[in-house]
C-alpha positions in Angstrom: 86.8 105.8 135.0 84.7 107.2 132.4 82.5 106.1 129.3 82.5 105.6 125.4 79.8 105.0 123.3 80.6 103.5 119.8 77.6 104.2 117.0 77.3 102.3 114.1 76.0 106.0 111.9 77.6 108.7 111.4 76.7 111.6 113.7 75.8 109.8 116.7 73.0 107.7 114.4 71.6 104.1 114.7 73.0 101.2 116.8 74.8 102.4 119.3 76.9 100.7 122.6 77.8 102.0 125.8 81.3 100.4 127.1 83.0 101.8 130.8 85.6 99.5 130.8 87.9 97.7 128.3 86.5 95.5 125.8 89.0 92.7 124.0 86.3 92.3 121.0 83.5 94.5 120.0 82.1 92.6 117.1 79.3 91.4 119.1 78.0 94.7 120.3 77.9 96.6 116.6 79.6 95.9 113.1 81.3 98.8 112.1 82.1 102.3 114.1 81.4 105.9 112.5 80.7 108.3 115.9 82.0 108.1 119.4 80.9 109.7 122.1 84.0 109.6 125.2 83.5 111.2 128.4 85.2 110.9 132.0 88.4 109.5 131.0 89.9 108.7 127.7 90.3 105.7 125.2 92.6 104.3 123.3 90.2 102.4 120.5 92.1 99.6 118.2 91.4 98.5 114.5 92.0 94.9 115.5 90.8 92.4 118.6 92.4 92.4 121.5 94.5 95.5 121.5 95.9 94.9 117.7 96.6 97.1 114.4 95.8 100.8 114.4 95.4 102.5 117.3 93.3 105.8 117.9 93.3 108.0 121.3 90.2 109.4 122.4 90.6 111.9 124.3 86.9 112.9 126.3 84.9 114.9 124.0 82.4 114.0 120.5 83.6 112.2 117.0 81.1 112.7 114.6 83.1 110.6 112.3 85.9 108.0 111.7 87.9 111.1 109.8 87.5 113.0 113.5 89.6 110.9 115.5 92.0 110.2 112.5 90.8 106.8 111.4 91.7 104.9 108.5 88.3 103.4 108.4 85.3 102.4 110.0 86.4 99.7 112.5 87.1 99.4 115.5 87.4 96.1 117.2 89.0 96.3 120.2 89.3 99.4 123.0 90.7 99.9 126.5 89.7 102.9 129.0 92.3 104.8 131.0 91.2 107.3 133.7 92.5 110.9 133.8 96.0 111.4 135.1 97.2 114.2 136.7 100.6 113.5 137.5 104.0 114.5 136.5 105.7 113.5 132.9 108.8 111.8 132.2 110.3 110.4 129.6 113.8 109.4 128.0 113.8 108.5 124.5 117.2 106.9 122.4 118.7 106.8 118.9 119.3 103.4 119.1 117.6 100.1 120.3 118.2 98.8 123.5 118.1 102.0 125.7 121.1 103.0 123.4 122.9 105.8 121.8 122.2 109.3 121.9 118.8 109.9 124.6 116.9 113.5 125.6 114.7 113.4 128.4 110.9 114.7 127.9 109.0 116.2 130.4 106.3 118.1 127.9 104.6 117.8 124.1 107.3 118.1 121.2 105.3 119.0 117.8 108.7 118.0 116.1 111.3 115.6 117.1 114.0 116.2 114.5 114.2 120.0 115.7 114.7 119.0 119.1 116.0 115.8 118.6 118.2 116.1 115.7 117.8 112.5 115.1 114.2 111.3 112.7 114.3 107.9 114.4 113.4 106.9 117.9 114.4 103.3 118.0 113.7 102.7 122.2 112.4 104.6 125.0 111.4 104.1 129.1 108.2 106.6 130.0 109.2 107.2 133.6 105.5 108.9 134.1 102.3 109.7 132.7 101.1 108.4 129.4 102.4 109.6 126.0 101.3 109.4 122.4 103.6 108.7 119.6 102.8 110.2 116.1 104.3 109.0 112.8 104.4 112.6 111.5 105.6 116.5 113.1 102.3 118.2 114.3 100.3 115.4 116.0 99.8 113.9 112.3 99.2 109.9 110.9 99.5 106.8 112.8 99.3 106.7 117.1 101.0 104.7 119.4 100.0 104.8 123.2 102.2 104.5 125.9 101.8 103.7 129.2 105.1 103.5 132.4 107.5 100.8 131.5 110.2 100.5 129.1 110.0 100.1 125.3 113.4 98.0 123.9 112.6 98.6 120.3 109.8 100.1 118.4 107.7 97.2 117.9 107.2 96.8 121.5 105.0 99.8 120.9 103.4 98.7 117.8 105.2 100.3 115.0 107.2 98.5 112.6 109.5 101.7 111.5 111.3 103.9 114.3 110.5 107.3 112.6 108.4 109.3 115.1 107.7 113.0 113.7 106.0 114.5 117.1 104.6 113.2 120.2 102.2 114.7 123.6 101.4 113.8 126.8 97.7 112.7 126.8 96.7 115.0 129.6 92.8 114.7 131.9 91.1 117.5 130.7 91.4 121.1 132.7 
């Protein structure tokens, strides 16, 4: 499945943890996060316990700081470990809540959704396949949102509390 290491110093320095599978609350194991190490898999690392506030996707590869995997700060309380997929992608996404309105379906990354889309808010969506990554800004920029297969009513059942989504990607296992 794979393997993340959380360090406590920047740069892969002082008290570090070695986690291979998901983890509901990592304040036992350090007190604060500035390097990750993530190999075999990738990780999708939350601000909050169990699965809660911001959410970061690691994809495998080194962090030498918070800044590198587009933190907000230095914690990270919470993470769950998906291994690589190589599948197919699929996904439908809609102007409206509810599966409603105007929908496009996905099959690849779209670095802006309002030139595709012609619509700034995605309000519901149903990933068919794969996992995707939601992005609060065009190009891959500001907050994440991992999902997973299933269907997603209304934003908040991905986490977000506006609909805008600027770009999104599928999060791919490394070539």
């Amino acid at each position: 499945m794979g393997k993340i290491i959380f360090y406590e110093g920047r740069n892969f320095q002082g008290r570090h943890w070695e986690c291979s599978s998901d983890c509901m609350d990592t304040y036992r194991h350090f007190n604060c996060c500035n390097s990750i190490r993530v190999s075999g898999g990738h990780c999708v690392a939350y601000e909050k316990p169990h699965y809660m506030g911001y959410q970061y996707i690691l994809s495998p590869g080194e962090y030498p700081d918070y800044r590198s995997w587009m933190g907000f700060n230095n914690c990270v309380r919470s993470c769950q470990m998906f291994p690589p997929y190589r599948g197919s992608y699929r996904m439908r996404i809609y102007n409206r809540p509810d599966m409603m309105g105007h929908t496009m379906e996905f099959m690849d990354d779209c670095p802006n959704v309002y030139d595709r889309f012609r619509f700034r808010d995605i309000y519901s969506c149903n990933i068919m396949e794969g996992f995707w990554i939601f992005y609060e800004h065009p190009n891959y920029r500001g907050r994440q949102y991992f999902l997973r297969p299933g269907e997603y009513r209304a934003c908040g059942d991905w986490g977000c509390h506006n609909p805008m989504v600027g770009s999104f990607r599928r999060m791919r296992a490394p070539m």
